[in-house]
mmCIF file of the protein (N, C-alpha, C, O) and its ligand, coordinates in Angstrom:
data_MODEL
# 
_entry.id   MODEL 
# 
loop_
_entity.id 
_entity.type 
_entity.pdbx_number_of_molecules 
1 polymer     1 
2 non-polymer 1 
# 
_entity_poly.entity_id                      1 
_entity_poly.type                           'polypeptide(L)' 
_entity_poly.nstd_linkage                   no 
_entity_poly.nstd_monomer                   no 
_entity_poly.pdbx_seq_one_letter_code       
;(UNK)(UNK)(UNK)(UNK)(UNK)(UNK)(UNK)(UNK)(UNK)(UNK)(UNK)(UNK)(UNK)(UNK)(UNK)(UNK)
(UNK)(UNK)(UNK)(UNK)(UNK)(UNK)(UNK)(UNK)(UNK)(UNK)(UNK)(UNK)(UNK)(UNK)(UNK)(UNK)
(UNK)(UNK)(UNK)(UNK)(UNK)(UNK)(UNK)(UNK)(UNK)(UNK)(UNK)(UNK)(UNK)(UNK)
;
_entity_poly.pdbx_seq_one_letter_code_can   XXXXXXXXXXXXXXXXXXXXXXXXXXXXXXXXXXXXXXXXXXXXXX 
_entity_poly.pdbx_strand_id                 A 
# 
loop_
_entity_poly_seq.entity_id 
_entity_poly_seq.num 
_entity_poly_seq.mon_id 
_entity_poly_seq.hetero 
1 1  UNK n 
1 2  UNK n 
1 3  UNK n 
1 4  UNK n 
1 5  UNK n 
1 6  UNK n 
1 7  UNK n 
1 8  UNK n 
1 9  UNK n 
1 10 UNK n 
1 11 UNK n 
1 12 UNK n 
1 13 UNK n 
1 14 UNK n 
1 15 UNK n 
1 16 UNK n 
1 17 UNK n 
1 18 UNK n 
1 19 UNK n 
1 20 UNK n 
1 21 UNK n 
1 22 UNK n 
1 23 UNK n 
1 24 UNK n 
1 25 UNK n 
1 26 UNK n 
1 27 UNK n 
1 28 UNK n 
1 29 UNK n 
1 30 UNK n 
1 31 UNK n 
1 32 UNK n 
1 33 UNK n 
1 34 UNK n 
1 35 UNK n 
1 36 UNK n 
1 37 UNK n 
1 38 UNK n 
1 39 UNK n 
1 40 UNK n 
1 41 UNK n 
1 42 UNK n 
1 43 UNK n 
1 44 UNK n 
1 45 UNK n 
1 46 UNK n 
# 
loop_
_struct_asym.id 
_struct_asym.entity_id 
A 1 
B 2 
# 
loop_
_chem_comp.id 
_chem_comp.type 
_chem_comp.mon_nstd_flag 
UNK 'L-peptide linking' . 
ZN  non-polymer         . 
# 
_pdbx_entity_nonpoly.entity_id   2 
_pdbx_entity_nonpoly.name        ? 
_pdbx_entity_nonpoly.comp_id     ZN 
# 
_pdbx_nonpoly_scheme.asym_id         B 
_pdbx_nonpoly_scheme.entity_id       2 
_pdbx_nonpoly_scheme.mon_id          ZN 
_pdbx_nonpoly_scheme.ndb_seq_num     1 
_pdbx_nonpoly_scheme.pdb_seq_num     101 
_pdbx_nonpoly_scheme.auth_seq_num    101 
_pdbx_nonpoly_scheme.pdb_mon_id      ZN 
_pdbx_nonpoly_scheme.auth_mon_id     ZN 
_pdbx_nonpoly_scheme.pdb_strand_id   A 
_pdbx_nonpoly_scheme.pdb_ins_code    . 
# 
loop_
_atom_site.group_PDB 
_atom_site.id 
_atom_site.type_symbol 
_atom_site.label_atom_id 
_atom_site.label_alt_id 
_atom_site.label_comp_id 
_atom_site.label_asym_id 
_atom_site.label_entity_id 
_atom_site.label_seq_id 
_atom_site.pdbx_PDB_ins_code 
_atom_site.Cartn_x 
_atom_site.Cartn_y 
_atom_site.Cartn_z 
_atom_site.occupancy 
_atom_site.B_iso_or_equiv 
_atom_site.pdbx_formal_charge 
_atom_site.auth_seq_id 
_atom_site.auth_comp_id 
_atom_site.auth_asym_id 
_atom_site.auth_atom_id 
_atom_site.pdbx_PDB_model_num 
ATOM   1   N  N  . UNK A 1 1  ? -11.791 -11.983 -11.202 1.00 0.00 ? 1   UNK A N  1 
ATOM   2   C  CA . UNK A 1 1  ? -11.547 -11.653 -9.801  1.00 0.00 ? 1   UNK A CA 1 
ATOM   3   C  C  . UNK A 1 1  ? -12.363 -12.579 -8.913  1.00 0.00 ? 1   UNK A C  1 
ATOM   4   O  O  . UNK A 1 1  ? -13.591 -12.653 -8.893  1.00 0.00 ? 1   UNK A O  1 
ATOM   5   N  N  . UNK A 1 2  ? -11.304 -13.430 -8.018  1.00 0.00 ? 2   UNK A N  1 
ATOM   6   C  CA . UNK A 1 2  ? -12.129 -13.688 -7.022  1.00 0.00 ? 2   UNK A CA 1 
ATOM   7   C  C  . UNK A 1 2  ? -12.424 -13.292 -5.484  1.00 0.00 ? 2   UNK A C  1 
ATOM   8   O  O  . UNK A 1 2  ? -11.578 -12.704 -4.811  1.00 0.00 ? 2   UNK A O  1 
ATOM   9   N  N  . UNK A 1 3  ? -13.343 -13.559 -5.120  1.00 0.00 ? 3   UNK A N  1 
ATOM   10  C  CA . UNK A 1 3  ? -13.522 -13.022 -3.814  1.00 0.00 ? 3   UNK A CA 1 
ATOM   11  C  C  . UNK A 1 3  ? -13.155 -14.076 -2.875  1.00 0.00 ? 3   UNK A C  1 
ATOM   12  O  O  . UNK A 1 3  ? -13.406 -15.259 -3.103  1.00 0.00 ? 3   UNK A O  1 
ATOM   13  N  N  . UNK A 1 4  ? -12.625 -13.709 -1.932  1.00 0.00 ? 4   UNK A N  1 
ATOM   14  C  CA . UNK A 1 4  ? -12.398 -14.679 -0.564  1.00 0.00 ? 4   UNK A CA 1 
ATOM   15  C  C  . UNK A 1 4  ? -13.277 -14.648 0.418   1.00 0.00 ? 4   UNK A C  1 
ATOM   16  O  O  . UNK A 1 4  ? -13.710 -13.640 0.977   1.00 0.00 ? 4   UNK A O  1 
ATOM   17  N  N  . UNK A 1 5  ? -13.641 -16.167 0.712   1.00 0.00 ? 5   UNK A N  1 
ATOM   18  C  CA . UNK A 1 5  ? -14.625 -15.981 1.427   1.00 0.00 ? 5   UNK A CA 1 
ATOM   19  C  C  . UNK A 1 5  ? -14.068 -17.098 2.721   1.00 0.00 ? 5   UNK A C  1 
ATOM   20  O  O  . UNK A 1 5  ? -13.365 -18.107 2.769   1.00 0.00 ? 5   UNK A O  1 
ATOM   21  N  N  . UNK A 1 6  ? -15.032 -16.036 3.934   1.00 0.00 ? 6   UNK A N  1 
ATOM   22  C  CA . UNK A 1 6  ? -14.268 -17.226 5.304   1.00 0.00 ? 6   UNK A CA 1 
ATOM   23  C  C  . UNK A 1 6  ? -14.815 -17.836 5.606   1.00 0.00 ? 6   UNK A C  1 
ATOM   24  O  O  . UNK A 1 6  ? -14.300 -18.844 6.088   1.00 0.00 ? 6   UNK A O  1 
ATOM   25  N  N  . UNK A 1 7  ? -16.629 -17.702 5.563   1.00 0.00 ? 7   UNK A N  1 
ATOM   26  C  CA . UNK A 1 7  ? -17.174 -18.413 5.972   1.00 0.00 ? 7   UNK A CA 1 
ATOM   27  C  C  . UNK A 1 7  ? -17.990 -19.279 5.406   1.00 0.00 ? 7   UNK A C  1 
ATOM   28  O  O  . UNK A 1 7  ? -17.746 -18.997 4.233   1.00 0.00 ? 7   UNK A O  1 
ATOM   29  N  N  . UNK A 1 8  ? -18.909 -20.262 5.344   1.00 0.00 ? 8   UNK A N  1 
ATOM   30  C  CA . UNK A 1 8  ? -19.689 -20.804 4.753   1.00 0.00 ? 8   UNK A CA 1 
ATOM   31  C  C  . UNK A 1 8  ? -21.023 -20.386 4.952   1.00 0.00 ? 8   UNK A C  1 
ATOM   32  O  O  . UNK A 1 8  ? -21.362 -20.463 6.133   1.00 0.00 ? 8   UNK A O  1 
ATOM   33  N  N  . UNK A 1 9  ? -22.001 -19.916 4.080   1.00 0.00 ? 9   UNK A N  1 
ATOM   34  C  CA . UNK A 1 9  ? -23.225 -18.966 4.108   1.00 0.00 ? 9   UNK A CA 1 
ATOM   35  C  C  . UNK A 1 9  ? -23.806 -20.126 5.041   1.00 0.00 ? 9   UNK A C  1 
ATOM   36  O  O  . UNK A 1 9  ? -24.303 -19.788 6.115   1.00 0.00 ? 9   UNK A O  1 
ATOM   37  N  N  . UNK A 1 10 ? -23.775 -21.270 4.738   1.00 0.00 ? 10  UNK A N  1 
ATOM   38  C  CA . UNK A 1 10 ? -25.044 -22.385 5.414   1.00 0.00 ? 10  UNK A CA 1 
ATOM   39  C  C  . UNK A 1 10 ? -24.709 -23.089 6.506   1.00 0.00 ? 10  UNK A C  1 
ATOM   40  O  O  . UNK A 1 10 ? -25.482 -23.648 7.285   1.00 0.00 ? 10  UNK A O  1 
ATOM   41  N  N  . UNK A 1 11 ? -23.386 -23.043 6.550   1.00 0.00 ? 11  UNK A N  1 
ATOM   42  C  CA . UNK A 1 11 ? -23.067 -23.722 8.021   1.00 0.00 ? 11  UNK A CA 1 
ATOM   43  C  C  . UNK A 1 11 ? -22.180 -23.389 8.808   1.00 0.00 ? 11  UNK A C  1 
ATOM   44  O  O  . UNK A 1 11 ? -21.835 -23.999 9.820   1.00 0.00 ? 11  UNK A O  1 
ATOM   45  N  N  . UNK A 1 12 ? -21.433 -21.636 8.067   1.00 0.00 ? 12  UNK A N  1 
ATOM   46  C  CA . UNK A 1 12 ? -20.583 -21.556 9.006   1.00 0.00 ? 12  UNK A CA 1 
ATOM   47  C  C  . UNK A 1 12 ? -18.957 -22.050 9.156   1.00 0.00 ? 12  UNK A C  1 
ATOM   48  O  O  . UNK A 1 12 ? -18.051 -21.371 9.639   1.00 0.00 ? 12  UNK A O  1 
ATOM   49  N  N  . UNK A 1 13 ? -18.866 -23.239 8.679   1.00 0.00 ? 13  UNK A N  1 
ATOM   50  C  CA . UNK A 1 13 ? -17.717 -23.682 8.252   1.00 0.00 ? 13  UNK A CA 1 
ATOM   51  C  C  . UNK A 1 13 ? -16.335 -22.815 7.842   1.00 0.00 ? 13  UNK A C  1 
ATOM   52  O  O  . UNK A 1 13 ? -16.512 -21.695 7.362   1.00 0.00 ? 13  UNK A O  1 
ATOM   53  N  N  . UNK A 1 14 ? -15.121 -23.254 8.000   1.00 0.00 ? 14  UNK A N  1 
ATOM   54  C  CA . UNK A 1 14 ? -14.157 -22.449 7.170   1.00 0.00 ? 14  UNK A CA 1 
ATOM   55  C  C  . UNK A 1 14 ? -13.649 -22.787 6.005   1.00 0.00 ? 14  UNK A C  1 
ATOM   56  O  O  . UNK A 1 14 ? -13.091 -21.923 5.329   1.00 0.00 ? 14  UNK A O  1 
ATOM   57  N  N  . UNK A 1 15 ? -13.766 -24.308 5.491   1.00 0.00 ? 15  UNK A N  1 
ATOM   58  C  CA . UNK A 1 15 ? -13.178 -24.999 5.136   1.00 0.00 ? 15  UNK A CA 1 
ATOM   59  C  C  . UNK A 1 15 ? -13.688 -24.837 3.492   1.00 0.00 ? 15  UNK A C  1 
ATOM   60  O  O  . UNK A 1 15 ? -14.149 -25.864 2.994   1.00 0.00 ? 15  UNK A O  1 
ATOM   61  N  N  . UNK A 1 16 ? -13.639 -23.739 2.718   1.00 0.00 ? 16  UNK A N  1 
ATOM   62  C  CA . UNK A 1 16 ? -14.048 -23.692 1.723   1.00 0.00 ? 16  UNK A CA 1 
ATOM   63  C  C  . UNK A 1 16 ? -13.045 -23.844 0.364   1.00 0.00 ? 16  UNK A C  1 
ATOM   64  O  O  . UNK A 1 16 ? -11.925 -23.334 0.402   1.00 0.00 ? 16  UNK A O  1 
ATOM   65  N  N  . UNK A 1 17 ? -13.556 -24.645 -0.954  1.00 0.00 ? 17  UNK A N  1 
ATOM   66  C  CA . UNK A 1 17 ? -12.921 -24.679 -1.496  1.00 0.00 ? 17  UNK A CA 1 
ATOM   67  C  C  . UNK A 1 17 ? -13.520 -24.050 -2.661  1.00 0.00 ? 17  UNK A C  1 
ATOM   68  O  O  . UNK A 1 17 ? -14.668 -24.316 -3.017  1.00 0.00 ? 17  UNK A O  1 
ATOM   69  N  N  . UNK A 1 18 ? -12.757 -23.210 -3.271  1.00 0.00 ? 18  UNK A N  1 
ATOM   70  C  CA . UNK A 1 18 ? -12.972 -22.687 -5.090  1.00 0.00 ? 18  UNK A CA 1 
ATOM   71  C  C  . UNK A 1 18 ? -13.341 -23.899 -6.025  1.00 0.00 ? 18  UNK A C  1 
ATOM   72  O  O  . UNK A 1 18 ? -12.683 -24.931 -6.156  1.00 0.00 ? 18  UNK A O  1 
ATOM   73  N  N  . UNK A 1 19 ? -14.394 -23.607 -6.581  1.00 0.00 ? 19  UNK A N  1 
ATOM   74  C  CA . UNK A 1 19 ? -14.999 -24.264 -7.840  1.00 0.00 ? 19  UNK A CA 1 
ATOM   75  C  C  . UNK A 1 19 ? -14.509 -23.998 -9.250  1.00 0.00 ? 19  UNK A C  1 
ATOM   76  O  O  . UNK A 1 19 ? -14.741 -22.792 -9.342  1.00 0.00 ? 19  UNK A O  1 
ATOM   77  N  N  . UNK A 1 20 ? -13.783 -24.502 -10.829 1.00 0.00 ? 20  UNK A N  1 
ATOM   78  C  CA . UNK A 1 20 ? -13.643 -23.761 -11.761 1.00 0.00 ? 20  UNK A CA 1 
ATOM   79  C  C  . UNK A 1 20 ? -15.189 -23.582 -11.924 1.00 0.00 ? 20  UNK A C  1 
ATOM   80  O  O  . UNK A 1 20 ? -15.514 -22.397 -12.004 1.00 0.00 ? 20  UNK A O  1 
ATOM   81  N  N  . UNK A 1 21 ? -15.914 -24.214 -11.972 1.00 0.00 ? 21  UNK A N  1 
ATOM   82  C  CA . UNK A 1 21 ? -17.338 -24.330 -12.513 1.00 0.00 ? 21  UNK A CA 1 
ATOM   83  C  C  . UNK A 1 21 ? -18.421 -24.560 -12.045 1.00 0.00 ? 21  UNK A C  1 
ATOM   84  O  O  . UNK A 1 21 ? -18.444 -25.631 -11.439 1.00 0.00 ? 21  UNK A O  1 
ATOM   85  N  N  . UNK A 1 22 ? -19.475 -23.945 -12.058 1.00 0.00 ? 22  UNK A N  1 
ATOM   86  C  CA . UNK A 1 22 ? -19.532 -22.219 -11.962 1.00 0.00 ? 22  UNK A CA 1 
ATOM   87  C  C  . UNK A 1 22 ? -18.795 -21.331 -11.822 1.00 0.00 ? 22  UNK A C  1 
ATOM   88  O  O  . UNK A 1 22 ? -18.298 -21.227 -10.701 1.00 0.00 ? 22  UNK A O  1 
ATOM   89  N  N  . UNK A 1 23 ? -18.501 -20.567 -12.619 1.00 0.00 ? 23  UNK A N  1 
ATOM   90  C  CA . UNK A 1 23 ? -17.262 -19.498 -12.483 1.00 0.00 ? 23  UNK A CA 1 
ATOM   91  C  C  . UNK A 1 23 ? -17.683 -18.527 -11.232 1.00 0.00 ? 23  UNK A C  1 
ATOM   92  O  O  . UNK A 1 23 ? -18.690 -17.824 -11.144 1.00 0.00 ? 23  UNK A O  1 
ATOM   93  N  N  . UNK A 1 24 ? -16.523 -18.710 -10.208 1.00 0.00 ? 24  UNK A N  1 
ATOM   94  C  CA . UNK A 1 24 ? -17.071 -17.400 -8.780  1.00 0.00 ? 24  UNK A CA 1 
ATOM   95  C  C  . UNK A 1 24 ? -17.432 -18.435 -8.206  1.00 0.00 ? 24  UNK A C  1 
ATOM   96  O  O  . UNK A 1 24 ? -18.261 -18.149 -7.342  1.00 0.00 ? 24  UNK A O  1 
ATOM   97  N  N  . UNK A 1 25 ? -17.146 -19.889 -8.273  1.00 0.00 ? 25  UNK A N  1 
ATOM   98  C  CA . UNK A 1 25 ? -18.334 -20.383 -7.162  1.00 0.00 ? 25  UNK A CA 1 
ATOM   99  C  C  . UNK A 1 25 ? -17.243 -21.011 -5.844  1.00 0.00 ? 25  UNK A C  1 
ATOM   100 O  O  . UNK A 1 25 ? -16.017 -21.051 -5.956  1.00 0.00 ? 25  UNK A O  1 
ATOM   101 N  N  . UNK A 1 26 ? -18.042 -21.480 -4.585  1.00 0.00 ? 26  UNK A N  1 
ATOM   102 C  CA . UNK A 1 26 ? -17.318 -22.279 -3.604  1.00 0.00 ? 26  UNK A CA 1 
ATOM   103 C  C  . UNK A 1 26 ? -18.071 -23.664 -3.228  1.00 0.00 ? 26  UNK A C  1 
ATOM   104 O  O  . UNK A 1 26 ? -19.269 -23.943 -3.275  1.00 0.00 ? 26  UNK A O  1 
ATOM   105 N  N  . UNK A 1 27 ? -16.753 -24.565 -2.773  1.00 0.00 ? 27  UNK A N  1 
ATOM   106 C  CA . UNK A 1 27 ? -17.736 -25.259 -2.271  1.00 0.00 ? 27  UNK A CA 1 
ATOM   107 C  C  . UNK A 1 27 ? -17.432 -25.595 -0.605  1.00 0.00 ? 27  UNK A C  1 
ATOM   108 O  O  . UNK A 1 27 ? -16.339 -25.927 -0.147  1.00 0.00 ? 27  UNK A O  1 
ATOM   109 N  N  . UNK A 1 28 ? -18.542 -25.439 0.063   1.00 0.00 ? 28  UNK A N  1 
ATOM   110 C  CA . UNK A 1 28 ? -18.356 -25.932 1.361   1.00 0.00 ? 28  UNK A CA 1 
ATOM   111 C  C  . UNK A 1 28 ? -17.292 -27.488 1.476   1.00 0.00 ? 28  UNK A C  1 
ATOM   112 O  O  . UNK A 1 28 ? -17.605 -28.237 0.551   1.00 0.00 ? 28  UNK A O  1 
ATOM   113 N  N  . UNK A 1 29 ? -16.594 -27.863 2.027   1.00 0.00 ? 29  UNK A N  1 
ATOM   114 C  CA . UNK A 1 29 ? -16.192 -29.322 2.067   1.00 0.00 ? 29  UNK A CA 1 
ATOM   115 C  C  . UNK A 1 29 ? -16.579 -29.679 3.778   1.00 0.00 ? 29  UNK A C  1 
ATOM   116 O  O  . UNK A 1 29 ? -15.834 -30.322 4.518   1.00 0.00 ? 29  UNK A O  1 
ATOM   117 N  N  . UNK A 1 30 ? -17.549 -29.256 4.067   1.00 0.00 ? 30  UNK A N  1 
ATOM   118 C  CA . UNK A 1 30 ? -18.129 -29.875 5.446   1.00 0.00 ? 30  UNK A CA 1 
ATOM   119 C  C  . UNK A 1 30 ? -19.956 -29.787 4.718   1.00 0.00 ? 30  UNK A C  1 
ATOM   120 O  O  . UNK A 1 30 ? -20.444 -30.881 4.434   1.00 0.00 ? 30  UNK A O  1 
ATOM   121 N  N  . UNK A 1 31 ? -20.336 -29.239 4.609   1.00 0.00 ? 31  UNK A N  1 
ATOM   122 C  CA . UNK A 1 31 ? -21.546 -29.205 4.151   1.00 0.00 ? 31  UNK A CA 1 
ATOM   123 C  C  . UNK A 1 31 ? -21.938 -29.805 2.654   1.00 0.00 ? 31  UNK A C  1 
ATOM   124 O  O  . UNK A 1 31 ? -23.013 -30.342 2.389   1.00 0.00 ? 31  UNK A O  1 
ATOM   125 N  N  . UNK A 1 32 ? -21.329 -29.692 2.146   1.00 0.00 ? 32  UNK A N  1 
ATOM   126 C  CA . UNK A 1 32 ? -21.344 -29.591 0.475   1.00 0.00 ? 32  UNK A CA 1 
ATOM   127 C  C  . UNK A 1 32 ? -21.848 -28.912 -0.493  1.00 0.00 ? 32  UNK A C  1 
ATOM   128 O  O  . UNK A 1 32 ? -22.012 -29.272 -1.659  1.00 0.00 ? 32  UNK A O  1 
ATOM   129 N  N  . UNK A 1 33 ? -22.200 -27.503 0.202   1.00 0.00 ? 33  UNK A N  1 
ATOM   130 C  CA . UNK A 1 33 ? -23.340 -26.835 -0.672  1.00 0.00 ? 33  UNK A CA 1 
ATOM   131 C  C  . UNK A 1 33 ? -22.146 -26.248 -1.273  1.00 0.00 ? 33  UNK A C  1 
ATOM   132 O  O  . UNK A 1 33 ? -21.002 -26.002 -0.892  1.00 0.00 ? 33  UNK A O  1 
ATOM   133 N  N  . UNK A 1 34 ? -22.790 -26.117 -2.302  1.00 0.00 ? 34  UNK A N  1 
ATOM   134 C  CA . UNK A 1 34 ? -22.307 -24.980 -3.527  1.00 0.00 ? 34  UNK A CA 1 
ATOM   135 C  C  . UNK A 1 34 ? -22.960 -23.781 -3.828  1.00 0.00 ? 34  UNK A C  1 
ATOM   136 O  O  . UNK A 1 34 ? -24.157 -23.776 -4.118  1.00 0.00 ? 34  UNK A O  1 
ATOM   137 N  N  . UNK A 1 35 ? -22.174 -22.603 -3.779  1.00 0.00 ? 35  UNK A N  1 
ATOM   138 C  CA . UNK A 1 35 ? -22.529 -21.350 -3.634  1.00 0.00 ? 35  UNK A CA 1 
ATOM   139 C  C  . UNK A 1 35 ? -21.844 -20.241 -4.764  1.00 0.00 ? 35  UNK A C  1 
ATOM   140 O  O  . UNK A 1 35 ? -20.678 -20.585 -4.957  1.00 0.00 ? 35  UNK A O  1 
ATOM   141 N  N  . UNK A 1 36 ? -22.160 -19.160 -5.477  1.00 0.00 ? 36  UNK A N  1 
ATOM   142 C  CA . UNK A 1 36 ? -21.814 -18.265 -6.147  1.00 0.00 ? 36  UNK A CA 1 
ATOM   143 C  C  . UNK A 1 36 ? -21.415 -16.752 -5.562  1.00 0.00 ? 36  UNK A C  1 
ATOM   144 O  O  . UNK A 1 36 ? -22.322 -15.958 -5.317  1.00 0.00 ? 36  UNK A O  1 
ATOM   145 N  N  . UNK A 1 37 ? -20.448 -16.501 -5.416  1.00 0.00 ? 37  UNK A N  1 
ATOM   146 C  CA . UNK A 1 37 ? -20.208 -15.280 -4.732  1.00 0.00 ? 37  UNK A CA 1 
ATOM   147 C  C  . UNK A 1 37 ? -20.238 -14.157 -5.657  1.00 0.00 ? 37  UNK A C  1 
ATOM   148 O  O  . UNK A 1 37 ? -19.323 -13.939 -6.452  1.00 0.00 ? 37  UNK A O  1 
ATOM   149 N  N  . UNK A 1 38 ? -21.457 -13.329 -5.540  1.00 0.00 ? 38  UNK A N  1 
ATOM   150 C  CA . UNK A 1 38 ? -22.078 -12.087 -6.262  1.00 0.00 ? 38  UNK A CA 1 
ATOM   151 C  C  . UNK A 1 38 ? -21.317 -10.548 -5.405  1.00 0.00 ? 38  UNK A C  1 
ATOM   152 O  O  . UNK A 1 38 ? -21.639 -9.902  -4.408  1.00 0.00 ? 38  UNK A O  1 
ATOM   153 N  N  . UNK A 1 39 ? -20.073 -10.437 -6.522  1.00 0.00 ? 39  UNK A N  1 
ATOM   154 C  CA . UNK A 1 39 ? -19.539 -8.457  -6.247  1.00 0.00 ? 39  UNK A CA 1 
ATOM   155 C  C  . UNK A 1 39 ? -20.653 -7.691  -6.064  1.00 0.00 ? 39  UNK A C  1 
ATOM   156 O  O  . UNK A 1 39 ? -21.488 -7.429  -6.930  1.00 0.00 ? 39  UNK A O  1 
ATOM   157 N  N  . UNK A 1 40 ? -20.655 -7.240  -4.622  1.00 0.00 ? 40  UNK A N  1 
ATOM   158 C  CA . UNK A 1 40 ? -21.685 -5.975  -4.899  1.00 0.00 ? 40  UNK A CA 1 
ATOM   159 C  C  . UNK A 1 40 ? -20.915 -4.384  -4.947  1.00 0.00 ? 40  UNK A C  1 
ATOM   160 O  O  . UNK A 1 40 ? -20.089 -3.908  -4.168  1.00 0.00 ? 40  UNK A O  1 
ATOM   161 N  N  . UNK A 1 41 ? -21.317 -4.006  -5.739  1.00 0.00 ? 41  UNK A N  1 
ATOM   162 C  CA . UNK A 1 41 ? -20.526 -2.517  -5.760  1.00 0.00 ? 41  UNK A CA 1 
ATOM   163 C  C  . UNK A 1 41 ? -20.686 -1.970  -4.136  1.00 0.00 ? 41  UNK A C  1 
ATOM   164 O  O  . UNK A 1 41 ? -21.444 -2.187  -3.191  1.00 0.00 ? 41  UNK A O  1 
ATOM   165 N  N  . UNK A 1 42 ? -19.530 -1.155  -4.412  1.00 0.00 ? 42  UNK A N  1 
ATOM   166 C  CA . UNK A 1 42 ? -19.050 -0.676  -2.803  1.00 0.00 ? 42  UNK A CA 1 
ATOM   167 C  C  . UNK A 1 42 ? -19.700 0.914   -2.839  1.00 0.00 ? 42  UNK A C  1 
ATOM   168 O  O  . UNK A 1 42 ? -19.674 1.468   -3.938  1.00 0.00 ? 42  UNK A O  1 
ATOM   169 N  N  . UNK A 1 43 ? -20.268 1.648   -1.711  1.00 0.00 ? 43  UNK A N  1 
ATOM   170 C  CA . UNK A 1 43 ? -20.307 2.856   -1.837  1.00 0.00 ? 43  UNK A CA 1 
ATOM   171 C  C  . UNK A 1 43 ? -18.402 3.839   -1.860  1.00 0.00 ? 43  UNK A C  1 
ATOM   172 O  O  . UNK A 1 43 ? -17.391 3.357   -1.350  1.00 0.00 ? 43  UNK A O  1 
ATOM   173 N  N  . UNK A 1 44 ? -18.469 5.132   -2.549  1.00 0.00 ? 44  UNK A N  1 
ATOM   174 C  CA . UNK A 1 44 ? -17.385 5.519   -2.545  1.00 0.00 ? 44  UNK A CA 1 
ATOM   175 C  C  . UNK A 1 44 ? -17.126 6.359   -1.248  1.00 0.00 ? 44  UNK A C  1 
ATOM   176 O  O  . UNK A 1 44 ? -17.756 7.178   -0.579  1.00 0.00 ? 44  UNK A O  1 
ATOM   177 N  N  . UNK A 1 45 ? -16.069 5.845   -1.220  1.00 0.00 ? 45  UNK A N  1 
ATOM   178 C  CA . UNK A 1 45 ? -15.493 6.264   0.201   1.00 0.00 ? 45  UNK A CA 1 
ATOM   179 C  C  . UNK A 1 45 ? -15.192 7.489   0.078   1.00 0.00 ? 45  UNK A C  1 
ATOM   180 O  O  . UNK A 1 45 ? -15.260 7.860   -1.094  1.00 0.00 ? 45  UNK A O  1 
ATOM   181 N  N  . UNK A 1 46 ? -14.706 8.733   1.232   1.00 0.00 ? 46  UNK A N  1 
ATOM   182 C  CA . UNK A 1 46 ? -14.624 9.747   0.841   1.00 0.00 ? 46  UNK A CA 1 
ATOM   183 C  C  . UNK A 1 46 ? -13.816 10.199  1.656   1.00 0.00 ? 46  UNK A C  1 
ATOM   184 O  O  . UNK A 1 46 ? -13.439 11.367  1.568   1.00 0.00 ? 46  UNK A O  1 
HETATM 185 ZN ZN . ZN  B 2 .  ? -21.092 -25.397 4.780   1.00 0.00 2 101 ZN  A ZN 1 
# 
């Protein structure tokens, strides 16, 4: 599962692209950082 992400943690950017490797990862294509997007469990809704 991946997660979608809109923004770029470091600059904000939109322009993100999926990594195979690191599995889960993105990469900025304005910044260039590379990042891992960590599932955090959700509280249950009720
Ligand atoms: Zn960036």
């Amino acid at each position: 599962m991946r997660l979608a992400l809109q923004y770029c943690p470091y600059c904000g950017e939109q322009d993100l692209r999926p990594r195979e490797d690191p599995q889960g990862a993105w990469e900025c294509a304005d910044c260039r950082s590379t990042f891992v997007v960590t599932p955090v469990a959700q509280e249950a809704r009720r």
